[in-house]
N, C-alpha and C positions, 0 to 999 in steps of 0.2 A: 475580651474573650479570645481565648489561641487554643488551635488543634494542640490535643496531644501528640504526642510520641509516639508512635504506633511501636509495638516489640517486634519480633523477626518475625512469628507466627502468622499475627496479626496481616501484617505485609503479603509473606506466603502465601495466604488464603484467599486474600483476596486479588491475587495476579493466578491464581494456579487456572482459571479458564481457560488465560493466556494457551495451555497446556495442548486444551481441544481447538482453539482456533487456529492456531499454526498448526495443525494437524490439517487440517482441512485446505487451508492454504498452502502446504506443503504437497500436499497429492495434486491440488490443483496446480502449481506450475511445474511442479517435476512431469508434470503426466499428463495434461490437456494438449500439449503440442502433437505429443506422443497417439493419444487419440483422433486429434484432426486431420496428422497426416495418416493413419492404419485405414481412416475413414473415406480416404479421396482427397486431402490438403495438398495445391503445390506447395513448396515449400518458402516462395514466393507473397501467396495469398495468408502464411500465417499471422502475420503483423495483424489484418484487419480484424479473423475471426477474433482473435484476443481483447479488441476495442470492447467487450460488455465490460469484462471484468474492471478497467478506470473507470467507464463511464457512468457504470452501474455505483459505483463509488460517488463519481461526481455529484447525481443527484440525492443518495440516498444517505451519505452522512452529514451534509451538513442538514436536513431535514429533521435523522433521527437525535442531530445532538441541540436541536430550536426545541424540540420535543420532551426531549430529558431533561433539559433544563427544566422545562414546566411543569413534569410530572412527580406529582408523590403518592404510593399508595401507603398503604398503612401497616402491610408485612413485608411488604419487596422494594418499600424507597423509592429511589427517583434513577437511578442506573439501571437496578436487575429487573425491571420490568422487560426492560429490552434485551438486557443478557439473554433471558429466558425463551422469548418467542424468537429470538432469530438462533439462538441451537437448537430448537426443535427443526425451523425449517430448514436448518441448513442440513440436518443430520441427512432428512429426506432428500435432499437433492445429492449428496454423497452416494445413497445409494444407489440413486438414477440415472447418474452424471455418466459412469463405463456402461449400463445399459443399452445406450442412446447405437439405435439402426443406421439411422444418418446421418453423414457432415451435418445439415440445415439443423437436427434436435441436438444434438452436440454444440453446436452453438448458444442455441438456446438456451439448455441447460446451464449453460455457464454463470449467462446472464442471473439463469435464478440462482444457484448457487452462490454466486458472487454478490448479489444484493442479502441473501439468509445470511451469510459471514459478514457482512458487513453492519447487519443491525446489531449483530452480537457485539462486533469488534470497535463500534466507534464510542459508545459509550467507557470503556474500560479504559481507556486515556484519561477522559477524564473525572471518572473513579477515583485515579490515583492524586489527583489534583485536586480533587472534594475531597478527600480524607488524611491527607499528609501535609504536614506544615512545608515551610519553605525549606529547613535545612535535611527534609529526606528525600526532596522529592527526586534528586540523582540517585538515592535508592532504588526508591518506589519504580522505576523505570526499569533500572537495571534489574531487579527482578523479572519484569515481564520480558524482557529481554533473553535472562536466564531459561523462565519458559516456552517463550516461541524457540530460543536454540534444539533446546532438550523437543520440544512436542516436532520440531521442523526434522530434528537429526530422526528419530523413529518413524514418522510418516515416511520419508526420503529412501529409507533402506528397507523399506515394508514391499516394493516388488521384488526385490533381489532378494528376501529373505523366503518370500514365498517359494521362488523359485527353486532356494538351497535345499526346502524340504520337498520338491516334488511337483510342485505345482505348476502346470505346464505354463514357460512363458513366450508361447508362438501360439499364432492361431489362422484359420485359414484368412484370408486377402477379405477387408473389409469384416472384421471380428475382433473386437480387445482381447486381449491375452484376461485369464484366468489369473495371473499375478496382480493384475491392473486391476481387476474386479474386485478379490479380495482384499485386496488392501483399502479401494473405498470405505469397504465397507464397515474394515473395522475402524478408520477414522471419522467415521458416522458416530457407533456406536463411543467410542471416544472424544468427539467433540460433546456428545451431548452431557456426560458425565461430569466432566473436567469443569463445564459452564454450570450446573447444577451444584457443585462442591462451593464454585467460589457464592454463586446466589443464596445459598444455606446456611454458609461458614461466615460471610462478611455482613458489616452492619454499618449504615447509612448517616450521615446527620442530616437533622431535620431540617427543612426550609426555612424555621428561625434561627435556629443556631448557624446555618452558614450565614444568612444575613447579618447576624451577630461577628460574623469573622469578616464579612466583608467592611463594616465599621472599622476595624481596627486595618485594616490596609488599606495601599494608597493604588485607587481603581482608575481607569480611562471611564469618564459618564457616561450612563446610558446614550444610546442615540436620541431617544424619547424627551428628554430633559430639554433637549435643541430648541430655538424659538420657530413659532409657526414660521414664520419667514427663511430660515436657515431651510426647509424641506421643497416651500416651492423654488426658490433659486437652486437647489439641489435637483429638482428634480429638471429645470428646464436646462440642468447641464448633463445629466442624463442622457435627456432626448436629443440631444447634441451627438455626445457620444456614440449614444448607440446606432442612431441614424449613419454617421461613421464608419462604425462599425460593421454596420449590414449590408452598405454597398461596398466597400471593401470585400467582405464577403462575399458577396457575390457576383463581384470581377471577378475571384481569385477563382471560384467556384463553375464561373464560365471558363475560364483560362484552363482550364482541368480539362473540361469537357471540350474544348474548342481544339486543343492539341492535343487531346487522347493521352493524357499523361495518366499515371498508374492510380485505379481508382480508389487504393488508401488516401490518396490527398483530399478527397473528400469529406474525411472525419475531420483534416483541417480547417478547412476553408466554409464548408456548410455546419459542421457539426459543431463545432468552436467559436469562428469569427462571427460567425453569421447570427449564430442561437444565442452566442453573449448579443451580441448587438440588440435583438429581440428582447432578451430579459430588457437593459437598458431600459430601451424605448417603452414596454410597460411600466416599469420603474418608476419612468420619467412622469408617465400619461396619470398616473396614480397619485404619486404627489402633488403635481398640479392643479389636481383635480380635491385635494384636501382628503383623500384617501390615505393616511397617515399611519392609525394603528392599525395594523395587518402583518402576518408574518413572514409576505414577501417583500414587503418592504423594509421590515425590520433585515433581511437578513440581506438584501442588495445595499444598505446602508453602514450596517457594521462591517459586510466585507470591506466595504473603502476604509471606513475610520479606524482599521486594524492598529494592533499598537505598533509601534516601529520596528521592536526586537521580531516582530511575528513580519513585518514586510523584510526585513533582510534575513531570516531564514529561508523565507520562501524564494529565494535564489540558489542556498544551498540546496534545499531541500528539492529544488526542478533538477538540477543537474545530476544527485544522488540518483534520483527516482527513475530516470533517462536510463542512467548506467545502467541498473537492477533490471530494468524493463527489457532490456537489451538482452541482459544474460537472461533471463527465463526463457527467452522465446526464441532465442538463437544457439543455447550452449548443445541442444538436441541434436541439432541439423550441423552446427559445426564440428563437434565429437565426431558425428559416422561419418559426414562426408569427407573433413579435413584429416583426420589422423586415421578411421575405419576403411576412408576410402570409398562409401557406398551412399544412395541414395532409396534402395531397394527395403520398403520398410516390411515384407516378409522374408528375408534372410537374419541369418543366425549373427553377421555380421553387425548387421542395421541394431539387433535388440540388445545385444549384449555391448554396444556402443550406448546405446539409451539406458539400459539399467547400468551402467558406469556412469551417466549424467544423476543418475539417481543418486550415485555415491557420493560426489560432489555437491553434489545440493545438499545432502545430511552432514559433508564435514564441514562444507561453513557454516551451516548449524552449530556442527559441534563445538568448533573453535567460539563460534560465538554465545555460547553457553559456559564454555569455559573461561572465558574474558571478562563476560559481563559485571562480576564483582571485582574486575582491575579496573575499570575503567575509572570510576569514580576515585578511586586512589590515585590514580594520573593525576585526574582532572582536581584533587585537593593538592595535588604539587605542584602543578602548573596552571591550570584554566581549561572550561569544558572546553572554548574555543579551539584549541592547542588540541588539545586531546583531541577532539572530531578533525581539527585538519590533518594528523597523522593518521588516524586511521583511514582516512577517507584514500588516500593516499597510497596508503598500504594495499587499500582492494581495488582501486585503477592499477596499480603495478600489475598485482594477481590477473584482474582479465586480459590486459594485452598477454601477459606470460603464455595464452592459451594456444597463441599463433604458431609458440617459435617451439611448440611440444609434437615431434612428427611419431612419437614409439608410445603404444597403449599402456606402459606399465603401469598399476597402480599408486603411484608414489608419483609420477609426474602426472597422471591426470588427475586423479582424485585426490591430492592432499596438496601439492605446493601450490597450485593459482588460487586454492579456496582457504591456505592462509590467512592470507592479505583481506580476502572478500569476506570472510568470517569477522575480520577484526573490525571490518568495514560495518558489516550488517547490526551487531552487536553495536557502534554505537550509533550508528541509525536511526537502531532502535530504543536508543536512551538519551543520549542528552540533547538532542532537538529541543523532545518535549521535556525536559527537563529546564530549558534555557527558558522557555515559553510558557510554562505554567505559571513563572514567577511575576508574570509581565500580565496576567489576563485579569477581567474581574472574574468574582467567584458566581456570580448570576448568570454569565455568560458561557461558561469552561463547555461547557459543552457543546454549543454553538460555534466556537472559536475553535475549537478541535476538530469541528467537523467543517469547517472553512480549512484548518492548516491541510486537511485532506486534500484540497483543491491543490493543493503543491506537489502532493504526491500523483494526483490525477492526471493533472494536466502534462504533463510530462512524460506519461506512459500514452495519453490520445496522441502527443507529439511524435512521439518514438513508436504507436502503430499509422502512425500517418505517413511518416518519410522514410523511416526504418527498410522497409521493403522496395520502395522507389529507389533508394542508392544501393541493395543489396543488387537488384535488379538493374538499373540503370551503371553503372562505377563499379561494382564491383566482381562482377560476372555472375551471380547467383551463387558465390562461397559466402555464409553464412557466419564464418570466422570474423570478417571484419567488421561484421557489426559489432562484433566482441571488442575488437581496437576502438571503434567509436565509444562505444560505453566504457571503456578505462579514463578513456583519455576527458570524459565526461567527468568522472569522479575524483579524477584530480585536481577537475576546474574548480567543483564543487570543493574541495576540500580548503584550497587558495582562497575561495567568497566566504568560507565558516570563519575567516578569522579576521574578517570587517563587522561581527556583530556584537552589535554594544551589550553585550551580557549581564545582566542587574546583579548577579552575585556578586562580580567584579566592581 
């Protein structure tokens, strides 16, 4: 038994959410920076407050995709149960999010925001991977690609438009602008839509019919299948590890503290080294103990046995994720200070530097909505490989180019560095998981989706952990050269995209 073919509709429908969740994700990093500092943020302490939105990711997709895998209801399938309840909560925290009196609930809100978008968003990976045979699924991708372009480009220029019509975009010292406000809100009311369209419009196959497809292709085994034996020697290398791992951690984590170095290094050393090392050591203590079926075990076991294609993206996919982290959270502060010249986030200079970061973030949107059906024509002329390492490539060129732009015109800041980043983003966001669908089993896609997160995660808690230490320590508090480190991150990545063994090939 093999999936159909799905027609273009078919495909459409069921990525158009895509539509509301870059919506939402688009107002969130064009504009949380934007809020932290209106709010009291040095421009120093930005890196950490941003640490919910990875981390919040860390724990909560590979969770929701152990979950989806399991789940089937009987009108809403085994994906759109979770479409559903994380755009309703996400919508509500959109509206909340520019509300928010102070830095400390501004923070917070993030956190909840960014966990609501994220129960929506991790299942729709792999959606397209439950429902598209092997030879669409660089479609299937490029679609949602098409739609996070298009939902990211409208979100992006939704304070500048408000402002075109009237809507005042300054407010008094410690108050969001009324542009900022507005536009949540209608990426509220838009994400919940968009995710409701594709939950109505799309339709599921059933836990036997995929099992039926998993027959006919050739899967990595359950972990489960393993001999009693294979899980206590697993697990007493665990406890090895992790033990390891948690005093290392906790050197690292005294050494912070012992020479007052910048307290982002924290989320390294305590938040990462240390808290893996604890998972481990449970891990460890559980299998020994013949604690076997449980699905923290299940899921600290499949991380390791991942298939191979999925351990060599996830080198590309840190270095991409680095870059990207970088520009969200520095292209604000490097705009007004580096080319506007200012640091003053109630003058005229300061916002109209920041609704020009607005712009930029919707053109490489746009380019990359415009791309997202070249891509896969590339990639059948040459190799997705090939293809992801020139784009990759192309949007490291683009962020260093942001250095050497000292004049505000429109055309040098807003369109040529987000080129390159557009072509960049666009496939990003397709043929990763394009490369990696083909490699997973079909009982797990959703669990292995929400583990490749970890690649995108981890590399953003990296880049809020040091990011600010070098901007602060190296590079006198200009904001711009975190942009050089994230170019130069993306080319590295794009060099490692073309050591993976790609099964299409």
């Amino acid at each position: 038994m093999k999936k159909r073919t799905l027609g273009f509709w078919e495909i459409w429908n069921m990525s158009f959410g895509f539509l509301g969740i870059q919506m939402g994700f688009a107002l969130q990093n064009a504009n949380v920076s934007r809020i932290f500092q209106t709010l009291g943020a040095n421009v120093e302490d930005i890196p950490i407050l941003w640490v919910a939105a990875p981390l919040t990711g860390l724990i909560v997709q590979p969770i929701v995709g152990y979950f989806s895998d399991r789940t089937w209801h009987s009108k809403l399938g085994r994906r759109r149960p979770f479409f559903l309840v994380g755009a309703i909560l996400a919508s509500l925290a959109l509206f909340l999010m520019p509300n928010s009196p102070v830095l400390w609930i501004a923070a917070g809100m993030l956190w909840i925001m960014d966990a609501s978008i994220n129960i929506s968003m991790e299942p729709f990976r792999a959606f397209v991977g439950d429902n598209l045979p092997d030879h669409q699924l660089t479609k299937g991708f490029a679609m949602q690609s098409f739609f996070i372009g298009i939902g990211a480009y409208v979100a992006s220029r939704l304070p500048e438009f408000m402002a075109y019509i009237g809507i005042s975009n300054t407010a008094p010292e410690g108050v969001i602008p009324d542009t900022v406000k507005y536009s949540f809100y209608i990426g509220g009311i838009a994400f919940l839509i968009a995710v409701l369209w594709t939950v109505f419009k799309s339709k599921e196959y059933s836990p036997e019919e995929m099992a039926a497809f998993e027959n006919n292709e050739e899967t990595q085994k359950p972990i489960e299948e393993h001999l009693e034996s294979w899980y206590i020697q697993n697990g007493k290398a665990h406890l090895t590890y992790g033990a390891i791992a948690t005093l290392l951690g906790l050197i690292a984590t005294y050494a912070v503290y012992h020479f007052e170095l910048k307290k982002d290094l924290y989320v390294l050393t305590l938040g990462l080294i240390t808290l893996a090392g604890v998972a481990l050591i449970i891990s460890g203590i559980m299998q020994t103990k013949h604690h076997f079926k449980n699905g923290f075990v299940t899921i600290m076991n499949d991380f390791q046995t991942m298939p191979k294609v999925m351990k060599q993206l996830a080198w590309v996919q840190f270095f991409s994720w680095f870059a990207l982290f970088s520009m969200w959270i520095y292209t604000t502060g490097a705009v007004t200070q580096h080319i506007y010249g200012t640091t003053d986030t109630t003058s005229s200079a300061y916002n109209l530097g920041a609704n020009q970061v607005g712009a930029m973030f919707a053109n490489y949107n746009l380019v990359a909505a415009a791309v997202a059906f070249l891509l896969p024509l590339l990639a059948k002329k040459t190799s997705r490989k090939f293809t992801h390492f020139v784009a990759l490539v192309l949007g490291g060129f683009g962020l260093i180019s942001i250095y050497f732009i000292s004049e505000p015109s429109t055309f040098m800041i807003e369109w040529l560095p987000m080129i390159g980043v557009g072509i960049a983003w666009a496939s990003i966001l397709s043929v990763p998981y394009a490369m990696l669908s083909g490699s997973l089993p079909a009982n797990k896609m959703g669990y292995y989706m929400g583990v490749f997160n970890f690649f995108i995660v981890i590399p953003q808690l990296v880049a809020a952990s040091i990011l600010g230490f070098l901007v602060s320590k190296f590079f006198n508090n200009q904001p711009v050269y975190a942009l050089i480190v994230g170019g130069a991150s993306m080319i590295l990545a794009g060099i490692l995209s073309l050591t993976v063994n790609d099964k299409q090939e």
